[in-house]
C-alpha positions as CSV (number, residue, x, y, z in Angstrom):
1,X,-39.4,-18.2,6.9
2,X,-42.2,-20.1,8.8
3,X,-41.4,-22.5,11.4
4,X,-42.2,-25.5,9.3
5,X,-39.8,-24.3,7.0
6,X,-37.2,-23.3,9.8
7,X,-37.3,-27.0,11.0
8,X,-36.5,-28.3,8.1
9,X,-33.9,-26.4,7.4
10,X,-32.5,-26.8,10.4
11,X,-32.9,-30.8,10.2
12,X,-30.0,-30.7,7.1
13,X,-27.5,-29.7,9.6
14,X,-26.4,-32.1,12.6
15,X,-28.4,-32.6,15.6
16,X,-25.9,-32.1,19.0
17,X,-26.4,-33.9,21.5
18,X,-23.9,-33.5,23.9
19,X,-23.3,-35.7,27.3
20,X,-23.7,-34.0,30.5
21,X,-20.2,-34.7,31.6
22,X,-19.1,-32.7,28.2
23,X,-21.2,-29.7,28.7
24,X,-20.3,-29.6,32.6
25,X,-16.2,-30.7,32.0
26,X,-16.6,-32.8,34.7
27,X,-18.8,-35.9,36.2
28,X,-22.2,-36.7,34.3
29,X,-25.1,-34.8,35.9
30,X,-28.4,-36.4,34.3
31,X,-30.4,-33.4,36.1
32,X,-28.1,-30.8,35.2
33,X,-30.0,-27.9,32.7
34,X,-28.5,-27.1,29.8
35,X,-26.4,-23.6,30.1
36,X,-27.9,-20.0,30.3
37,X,-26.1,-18.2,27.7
38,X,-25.0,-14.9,27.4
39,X,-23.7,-13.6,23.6
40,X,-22.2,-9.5,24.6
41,X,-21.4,-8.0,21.6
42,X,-19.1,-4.5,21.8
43,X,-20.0,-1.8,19.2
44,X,-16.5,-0.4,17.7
45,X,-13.5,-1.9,20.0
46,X,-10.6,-4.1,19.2
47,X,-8.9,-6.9,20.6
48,X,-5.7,-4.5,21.2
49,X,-7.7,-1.9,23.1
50,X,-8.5,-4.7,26.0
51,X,-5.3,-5.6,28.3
52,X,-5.7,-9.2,28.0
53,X,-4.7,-8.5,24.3
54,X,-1.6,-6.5,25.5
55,X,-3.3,-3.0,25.1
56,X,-2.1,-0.5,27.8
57,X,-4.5,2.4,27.3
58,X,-7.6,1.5,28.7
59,X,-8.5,-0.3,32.0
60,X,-10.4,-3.8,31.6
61,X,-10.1,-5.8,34.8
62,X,-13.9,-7.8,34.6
63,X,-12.8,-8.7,30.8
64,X,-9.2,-9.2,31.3
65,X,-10.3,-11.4,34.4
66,X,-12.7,-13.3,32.3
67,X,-10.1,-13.8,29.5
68,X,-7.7,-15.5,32.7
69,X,-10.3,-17.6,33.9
70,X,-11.7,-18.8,30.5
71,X,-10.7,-19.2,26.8
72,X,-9.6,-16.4,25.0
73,X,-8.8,-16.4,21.7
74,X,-5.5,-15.0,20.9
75,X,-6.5,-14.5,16.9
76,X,-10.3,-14.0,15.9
77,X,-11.6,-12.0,13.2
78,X,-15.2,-10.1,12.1
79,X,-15.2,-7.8,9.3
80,X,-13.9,-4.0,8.6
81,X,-17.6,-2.8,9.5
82,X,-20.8,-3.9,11.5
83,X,-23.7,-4.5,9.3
84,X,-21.8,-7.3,7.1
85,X,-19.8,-8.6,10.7
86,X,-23.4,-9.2,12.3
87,X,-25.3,-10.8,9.5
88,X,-21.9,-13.0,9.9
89,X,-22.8,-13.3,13.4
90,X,-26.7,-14.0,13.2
91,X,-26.8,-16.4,10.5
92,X,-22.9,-18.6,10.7
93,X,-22.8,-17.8,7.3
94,X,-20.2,-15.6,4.8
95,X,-21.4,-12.7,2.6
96,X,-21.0,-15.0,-0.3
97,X,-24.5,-16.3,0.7
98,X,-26.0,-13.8,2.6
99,X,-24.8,-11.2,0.1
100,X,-24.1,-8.6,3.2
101,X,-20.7,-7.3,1.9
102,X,-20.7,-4.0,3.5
103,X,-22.8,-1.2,5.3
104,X,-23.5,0.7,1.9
105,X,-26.8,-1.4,0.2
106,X,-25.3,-0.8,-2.9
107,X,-22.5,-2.7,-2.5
108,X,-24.2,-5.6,-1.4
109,X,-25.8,-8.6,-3.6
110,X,-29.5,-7.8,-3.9
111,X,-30.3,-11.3,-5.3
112,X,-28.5,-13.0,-2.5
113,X,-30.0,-10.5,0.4
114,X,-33.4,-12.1,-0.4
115,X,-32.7,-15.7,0.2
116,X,-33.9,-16.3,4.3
117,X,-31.6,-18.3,6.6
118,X,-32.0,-19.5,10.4
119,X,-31.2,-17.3,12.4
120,X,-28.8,-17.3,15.7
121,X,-32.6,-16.1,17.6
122,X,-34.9,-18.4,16.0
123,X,-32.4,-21.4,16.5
124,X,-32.4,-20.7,20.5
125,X,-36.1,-19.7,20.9
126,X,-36.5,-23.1,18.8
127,X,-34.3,-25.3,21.1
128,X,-36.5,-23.7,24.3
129,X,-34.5,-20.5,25.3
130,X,-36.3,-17.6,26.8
131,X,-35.0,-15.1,25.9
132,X,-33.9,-11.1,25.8
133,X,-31.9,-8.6,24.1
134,X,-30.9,-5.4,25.1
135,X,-29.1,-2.7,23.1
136,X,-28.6,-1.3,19.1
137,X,-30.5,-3.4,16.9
138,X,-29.9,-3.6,13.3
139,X,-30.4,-7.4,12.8
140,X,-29.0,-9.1,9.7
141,X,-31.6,-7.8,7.0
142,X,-34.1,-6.2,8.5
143,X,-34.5,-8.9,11.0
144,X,-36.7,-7.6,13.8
145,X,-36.4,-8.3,17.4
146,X,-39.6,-10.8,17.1
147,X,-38.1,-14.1,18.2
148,X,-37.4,-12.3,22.0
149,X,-39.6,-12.3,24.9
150,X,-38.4,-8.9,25.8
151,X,-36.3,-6.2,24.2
152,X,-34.4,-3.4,25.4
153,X,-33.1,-1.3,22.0
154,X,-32.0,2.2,20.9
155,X,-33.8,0.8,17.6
156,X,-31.1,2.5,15.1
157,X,-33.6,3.5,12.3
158,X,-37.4,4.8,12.1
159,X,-38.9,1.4,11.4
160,X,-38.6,0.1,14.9
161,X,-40.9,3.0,16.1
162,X,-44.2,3.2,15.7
163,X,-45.2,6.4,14.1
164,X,-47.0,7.7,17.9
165,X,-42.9,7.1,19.3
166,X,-41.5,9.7,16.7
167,X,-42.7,12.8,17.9
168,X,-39.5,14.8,18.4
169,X,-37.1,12.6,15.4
170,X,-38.7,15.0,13.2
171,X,-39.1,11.3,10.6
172,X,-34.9,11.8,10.3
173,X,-32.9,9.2,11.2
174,X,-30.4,11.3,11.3
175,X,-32.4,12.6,15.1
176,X,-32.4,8.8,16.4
177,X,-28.3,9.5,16.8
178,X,-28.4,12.1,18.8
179,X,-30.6,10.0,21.1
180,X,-28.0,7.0,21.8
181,X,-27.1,8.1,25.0
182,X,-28.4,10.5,27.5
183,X,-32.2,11.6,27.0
184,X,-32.0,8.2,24.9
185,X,-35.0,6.9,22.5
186,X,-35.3,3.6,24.2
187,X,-38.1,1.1,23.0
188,X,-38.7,-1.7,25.9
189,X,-41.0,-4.6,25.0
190,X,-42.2,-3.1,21.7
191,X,-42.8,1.2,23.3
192,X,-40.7,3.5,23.5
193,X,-40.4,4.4,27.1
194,X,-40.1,8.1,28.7
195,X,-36.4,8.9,29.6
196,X,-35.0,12.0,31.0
197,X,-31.3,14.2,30.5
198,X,-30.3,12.0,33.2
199,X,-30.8,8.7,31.9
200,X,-28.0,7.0,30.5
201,X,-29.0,4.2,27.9
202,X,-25.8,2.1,28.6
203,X,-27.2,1.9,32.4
204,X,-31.3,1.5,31.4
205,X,-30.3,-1.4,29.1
206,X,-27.8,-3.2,31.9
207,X,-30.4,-2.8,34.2
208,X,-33.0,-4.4,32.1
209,X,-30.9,-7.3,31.5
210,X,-30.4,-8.1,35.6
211,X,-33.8,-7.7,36.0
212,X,-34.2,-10.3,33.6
213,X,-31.5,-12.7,34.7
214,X,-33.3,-12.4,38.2
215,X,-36.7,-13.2,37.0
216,X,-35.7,-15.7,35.1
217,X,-32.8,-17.7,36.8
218,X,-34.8,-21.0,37.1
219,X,-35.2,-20.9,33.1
220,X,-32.6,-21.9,30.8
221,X,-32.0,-18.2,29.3
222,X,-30.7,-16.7,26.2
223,X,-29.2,-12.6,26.6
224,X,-28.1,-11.2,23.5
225,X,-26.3,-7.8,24.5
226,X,-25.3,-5.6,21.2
227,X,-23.9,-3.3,22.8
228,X,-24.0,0.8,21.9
229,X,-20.5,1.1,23.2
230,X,-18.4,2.6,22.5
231,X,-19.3,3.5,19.1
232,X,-19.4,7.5,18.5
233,X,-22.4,9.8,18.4
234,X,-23.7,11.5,15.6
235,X,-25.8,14.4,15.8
236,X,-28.7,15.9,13.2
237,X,-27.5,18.3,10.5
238,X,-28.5,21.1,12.9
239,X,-27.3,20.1,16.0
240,X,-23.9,21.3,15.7
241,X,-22.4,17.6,17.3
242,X,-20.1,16.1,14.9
243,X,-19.7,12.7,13.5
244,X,-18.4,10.6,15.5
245,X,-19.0,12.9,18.9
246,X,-18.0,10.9,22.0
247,X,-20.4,11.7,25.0
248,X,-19.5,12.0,29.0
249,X,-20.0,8.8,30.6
250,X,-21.5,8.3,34.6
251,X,-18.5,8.1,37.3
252,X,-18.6,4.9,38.8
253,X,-16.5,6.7,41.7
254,X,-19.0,10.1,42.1
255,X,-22.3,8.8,41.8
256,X,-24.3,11.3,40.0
257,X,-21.7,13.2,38.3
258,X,-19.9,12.7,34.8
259,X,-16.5,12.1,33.2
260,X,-14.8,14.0,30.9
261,X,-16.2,13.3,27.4
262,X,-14.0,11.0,25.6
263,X,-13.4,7.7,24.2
264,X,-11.4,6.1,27.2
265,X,-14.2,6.8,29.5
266,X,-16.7,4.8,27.1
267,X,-14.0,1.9,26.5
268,X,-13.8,1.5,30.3
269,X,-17.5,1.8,31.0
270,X,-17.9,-1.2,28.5
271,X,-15.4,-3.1,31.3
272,X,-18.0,-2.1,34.0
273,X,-21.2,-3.1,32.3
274,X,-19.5,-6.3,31.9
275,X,-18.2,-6.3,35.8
276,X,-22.3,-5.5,36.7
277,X,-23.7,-8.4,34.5
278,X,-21.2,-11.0,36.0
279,X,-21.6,-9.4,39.5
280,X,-25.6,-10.3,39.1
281,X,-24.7,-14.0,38.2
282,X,-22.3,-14.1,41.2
283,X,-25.6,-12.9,43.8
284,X,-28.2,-15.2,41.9
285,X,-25.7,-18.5,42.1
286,X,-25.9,-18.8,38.3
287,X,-22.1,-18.4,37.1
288,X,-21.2,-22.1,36.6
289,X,-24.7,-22.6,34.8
290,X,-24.0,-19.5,32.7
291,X,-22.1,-19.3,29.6
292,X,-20.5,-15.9,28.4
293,X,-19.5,-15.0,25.3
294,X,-17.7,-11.1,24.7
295,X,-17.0,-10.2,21.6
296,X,-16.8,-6.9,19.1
297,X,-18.2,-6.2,15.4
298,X,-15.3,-4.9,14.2
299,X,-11.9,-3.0,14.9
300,X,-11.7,0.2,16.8
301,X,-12.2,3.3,14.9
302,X,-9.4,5.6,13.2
303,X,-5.5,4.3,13.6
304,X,-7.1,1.2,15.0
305,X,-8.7,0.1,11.2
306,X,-12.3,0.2,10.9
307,X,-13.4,0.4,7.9
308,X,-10.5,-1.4,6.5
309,X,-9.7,-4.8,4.8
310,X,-6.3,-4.6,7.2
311,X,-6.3,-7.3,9.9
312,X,-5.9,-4.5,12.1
313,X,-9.5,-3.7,11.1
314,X,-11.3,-7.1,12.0
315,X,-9.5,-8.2,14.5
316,X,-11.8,-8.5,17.8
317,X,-11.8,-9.8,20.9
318,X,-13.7,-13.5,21.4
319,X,-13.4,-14.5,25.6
320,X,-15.6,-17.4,26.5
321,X,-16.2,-17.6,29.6
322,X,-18.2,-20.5,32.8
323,X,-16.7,-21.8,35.7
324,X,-17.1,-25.3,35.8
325,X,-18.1,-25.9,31.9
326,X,-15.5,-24.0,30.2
327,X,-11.7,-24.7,31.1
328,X,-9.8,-21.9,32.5
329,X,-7.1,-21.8,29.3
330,X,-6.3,-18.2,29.1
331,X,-5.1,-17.2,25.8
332,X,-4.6,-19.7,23.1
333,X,-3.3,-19.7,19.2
334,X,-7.0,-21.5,17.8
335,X,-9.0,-19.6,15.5
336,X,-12.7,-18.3,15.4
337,X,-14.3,-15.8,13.8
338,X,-18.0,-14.3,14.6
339,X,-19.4,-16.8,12.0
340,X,-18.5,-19.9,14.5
341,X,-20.1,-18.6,17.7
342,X,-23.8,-19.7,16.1
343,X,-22.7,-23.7,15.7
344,X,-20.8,-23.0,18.8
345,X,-23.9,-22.2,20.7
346,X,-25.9,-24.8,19.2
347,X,-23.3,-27.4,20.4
348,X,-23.2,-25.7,23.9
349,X,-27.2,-25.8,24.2
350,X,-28.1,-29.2,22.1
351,X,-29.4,-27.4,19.4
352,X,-30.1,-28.3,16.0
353,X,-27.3,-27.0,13.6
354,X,-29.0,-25.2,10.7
355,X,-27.9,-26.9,7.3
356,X,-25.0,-24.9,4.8
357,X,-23.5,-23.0,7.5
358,X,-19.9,-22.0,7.5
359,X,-19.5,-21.7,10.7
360,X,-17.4,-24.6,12.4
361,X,-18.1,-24.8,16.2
362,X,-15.3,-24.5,18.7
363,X,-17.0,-25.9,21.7
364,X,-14.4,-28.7,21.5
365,X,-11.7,-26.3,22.1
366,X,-13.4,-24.9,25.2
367,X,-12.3,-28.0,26.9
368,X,-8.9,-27.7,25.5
369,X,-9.3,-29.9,22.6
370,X,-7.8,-29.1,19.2
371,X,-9.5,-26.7,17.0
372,X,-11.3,-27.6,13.4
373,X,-11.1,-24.2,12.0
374,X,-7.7,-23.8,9.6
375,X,-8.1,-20.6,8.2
376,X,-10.2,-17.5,8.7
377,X,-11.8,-15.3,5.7
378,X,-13.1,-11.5,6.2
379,X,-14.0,-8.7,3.6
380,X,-15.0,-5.6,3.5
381,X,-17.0,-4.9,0.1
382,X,-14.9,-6.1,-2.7
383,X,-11.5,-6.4,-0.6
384,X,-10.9,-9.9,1.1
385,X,-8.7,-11.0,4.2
386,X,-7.4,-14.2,4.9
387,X,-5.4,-16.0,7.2
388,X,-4.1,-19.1,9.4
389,X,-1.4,-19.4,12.3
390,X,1.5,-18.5,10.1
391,X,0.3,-16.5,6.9
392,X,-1.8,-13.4,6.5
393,X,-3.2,-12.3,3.2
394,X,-5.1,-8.8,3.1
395,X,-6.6,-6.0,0.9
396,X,-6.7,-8.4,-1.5
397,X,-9.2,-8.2,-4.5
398,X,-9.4,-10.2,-8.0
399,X,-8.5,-6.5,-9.7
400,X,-5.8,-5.7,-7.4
401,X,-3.6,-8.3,-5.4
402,X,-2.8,-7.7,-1.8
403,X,-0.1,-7.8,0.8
404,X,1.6,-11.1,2.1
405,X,2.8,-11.7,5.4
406,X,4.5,-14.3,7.4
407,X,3.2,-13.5,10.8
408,X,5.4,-16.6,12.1
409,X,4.3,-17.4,15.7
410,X,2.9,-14.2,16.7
411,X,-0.5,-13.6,17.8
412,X,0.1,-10.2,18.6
413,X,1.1,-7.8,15.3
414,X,0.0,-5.5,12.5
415,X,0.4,-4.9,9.1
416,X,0.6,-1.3,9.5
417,X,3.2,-1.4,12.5
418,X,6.7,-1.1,11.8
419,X,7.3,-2.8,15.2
420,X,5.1,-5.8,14.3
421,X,6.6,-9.5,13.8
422,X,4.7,-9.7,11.1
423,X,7.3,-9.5,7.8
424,X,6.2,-8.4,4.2
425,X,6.6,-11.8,1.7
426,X,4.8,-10.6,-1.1
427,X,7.5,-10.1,-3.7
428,X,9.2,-13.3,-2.3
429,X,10.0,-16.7,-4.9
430,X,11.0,-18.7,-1.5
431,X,8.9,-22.1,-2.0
432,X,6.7,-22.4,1.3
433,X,5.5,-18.5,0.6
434,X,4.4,-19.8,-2.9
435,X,2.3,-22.6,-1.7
436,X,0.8,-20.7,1.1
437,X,-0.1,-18.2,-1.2
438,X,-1.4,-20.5,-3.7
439,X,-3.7,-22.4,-0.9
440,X,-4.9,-19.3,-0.1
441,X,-6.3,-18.3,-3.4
442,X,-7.7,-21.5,-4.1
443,X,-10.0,-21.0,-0.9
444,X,-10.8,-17.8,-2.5
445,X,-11.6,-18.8,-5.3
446,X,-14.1,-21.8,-3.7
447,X,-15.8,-19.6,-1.8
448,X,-16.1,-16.4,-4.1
449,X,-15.7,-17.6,-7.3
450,X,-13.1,-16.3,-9.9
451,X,-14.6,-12.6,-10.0
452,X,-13.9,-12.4,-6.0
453,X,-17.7,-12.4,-5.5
């Protein structure tokens, strides 16, 4: 898509402009910029695993802080897996028009993967971002990491690299895994950059970003932070390192020494790279011009449902946080999914909203206003999820009919928990299950069609 092209597109959906006094939530400032913004995206983690969302295993004080002093939404939803969550993420749109159904190719819609939509990077290089993105890239399609002024990735697959960067990957991609995090293939600015068995890529890419926020903190920014944590490590065939390996992480309390390896240790190093990026807004007086978005791709892996069309498996965390432009709610009962945070940003920053989007922004609800979004939709290949406040619908297909619940007035609950509120309806007659039910698969069948696609 050329930028002729990407303007008009862009010109079918609605202009924002938003008052000063709006963006700010508080007296009109004519000479007030519009907001840096800062879109952190965890790879692998649920809401549950954060204590802000009631989990109890892991230690998040920066997020859970964030979460008190900003909006977090109690109920938001991705999809089971990552590739079909971030094209959700990177264009506001559903799978039934990008086509992105799941991380196998063949389960996705090759006629509909061809079709080229805005994207969340052209739409803020467009409105006059400068901007940088650190971390696993595996845009939408292909997408590379073009739009960007600078780029810090673990670039995920061999087409990132120029063919001089690939000397010890042996041309397996399989080799790029076991390169994630220490010794880590790391391409900055278009090379791949020399690291050592003592580098840690989590550290190299946090770094990069404060550098950035430094340099530029008299520009209106854009960060985009996909995170690699704290997604397991997989190792070539002849490594001996299982799928899935979780790595030692740096000590924050013995500099120069490692923890155990584990999954708790990367969970809670995902809290501190948070802590560091919001410390480095703190020292360049740039908090209450900043706004930061933390979210996840999808559910945590194992008990915690990835790779599942259970709620349980795209359920993620969504805190928005800014002194001074967002309100300090806490935890609310709206919902948003990863398909509203593109409109959202474009009503934050002024943007044009691309035309045919699903997305529905929730900027209003940052200032405590009511939300538009009624009901949220997920899938995971050719399963579907859908749900409001009250009723939850999931591992659903057009072949094979799924679970109802009524999930009453809990935010907090699982299908798959015995303990949850939420109770099994599905074989119930009583009349307000019926229509629920029935509302739900009309939406389904507006936005898949009667074969579910």
């Amino acid at each position: 898509m050329d930028r002729r092209e990407f303007l008009k597109t862009c010109a079918i959906g609605t202009a924002v402009s938003l008052a000063p006094g709006y963006l700010s939530g508080g007296p009109a400032d004519k000479e007030r910029r519009k907001p840096n913004i800062i879109l952190i995206n965890a790879d692998d983690i649920g809401a549950y695993d954060f204590g802000c969302y009631g989990g109890s295993e892991f230690k998040t004080p920066n997020i859970d802080k964030l979460a008190e002093t900003g909006v977090q939404f109690g109920i938001a939803y991705a999809t089971g897996l990552c590739a079909p969550s971030r094209c959700m993420l990177h264009t506001g749109r559903y799978a039934t028009q990008t086509g992105i159904w799941y991380n196998n190719p063949k389960l996705n819609d090759r006629e509909k993967r061809r079709r080229s939509f805005p994207s969340m990077e052209q739409v803020m290089k467009q409105s006059g971002y400068v901007m940088a993105v650190a971390g696993k890239w595996e845009g939408c399609r292909g997408i590379a990491a073009k739009p960007f002024d600078e780029s810090c990735i673990w670039p995920r697959q061999l087409r990132y690299l120029v063919r001089a960067d690939r000397p010890d990957v042996d041309g397996k991609e399989a080799e790029i895994e076991r390169l994630r995090y220490w010794r880590p293939l790391l391409v900055k600015n278009g090379r791949r950059i020399k690291t050592t068995a003592e580098d840690y890529a989590p550290d190299i890419m946090c770094d990069f970003l404060i550098d950035f926020i430094v340099r530029h903190k008299n520009d209106p920014f854009f960060i985009y932070y996909p995170m690699l944590l704290p997604h397991g490590e997989s190792g070539a065939k002849n490594s001996g390192a299982p799928w899935g390996t979780t790595p030692p992480t740096p000590d924050p309390l013995n500099p120069g020494k490692r923890r155990d390896a584990g999954i708790k240790g990367m969970k809670e190093y995902i809290d501190l790279l948070v802590g560091r990026i919001i410390g480095a807004l703190d020292k360049n007086a740039l908090r209450k011009d900043t706004i930061v978005i933390f979210t996840s791709d999808n559910g945590s892996y194992g008990r915690r449902g990835k790779g599942k069309a259970y709620e349980a498996g795209v359920r993620v965390p969504l805190i928005v946080n800014c002194p001074g432009r967002v309100k300090a709610l806490g935890q609310i009962r709206e919902l948003a999914g990863l398909v509203d945070i593109l409109p959202t940003m474009c009503e934050l920053s002024g943007a044009p909203v691309p035309g045919g989007i699903d997305g529905i922004s929730f900027a209003p609800v940052l200032q405590g206003k009511p939300g538009k979004r009624k009901w949220l939709f997920s899938y995971l290949g050719v399963k579907r999820i859908m749900r409001d406040k009250r009723w939850l619908w999931e591992n659903h297909s057009a072949e094979k009919p799924g679970r109802f619940y009524d999930c009453g007035g809990a935010i907090k609950g699982t299908s798959r928990d015995k303990a949850s509120p939420y109770k099994d309806v599905t074989e119930s007659n009583a009349p307000e299950v019926v229509a629920a039910r029935a509302r739900f698969a009309k939406i389904l069948d507006t936005l898949c069609g009667a074969k579910g696609k």
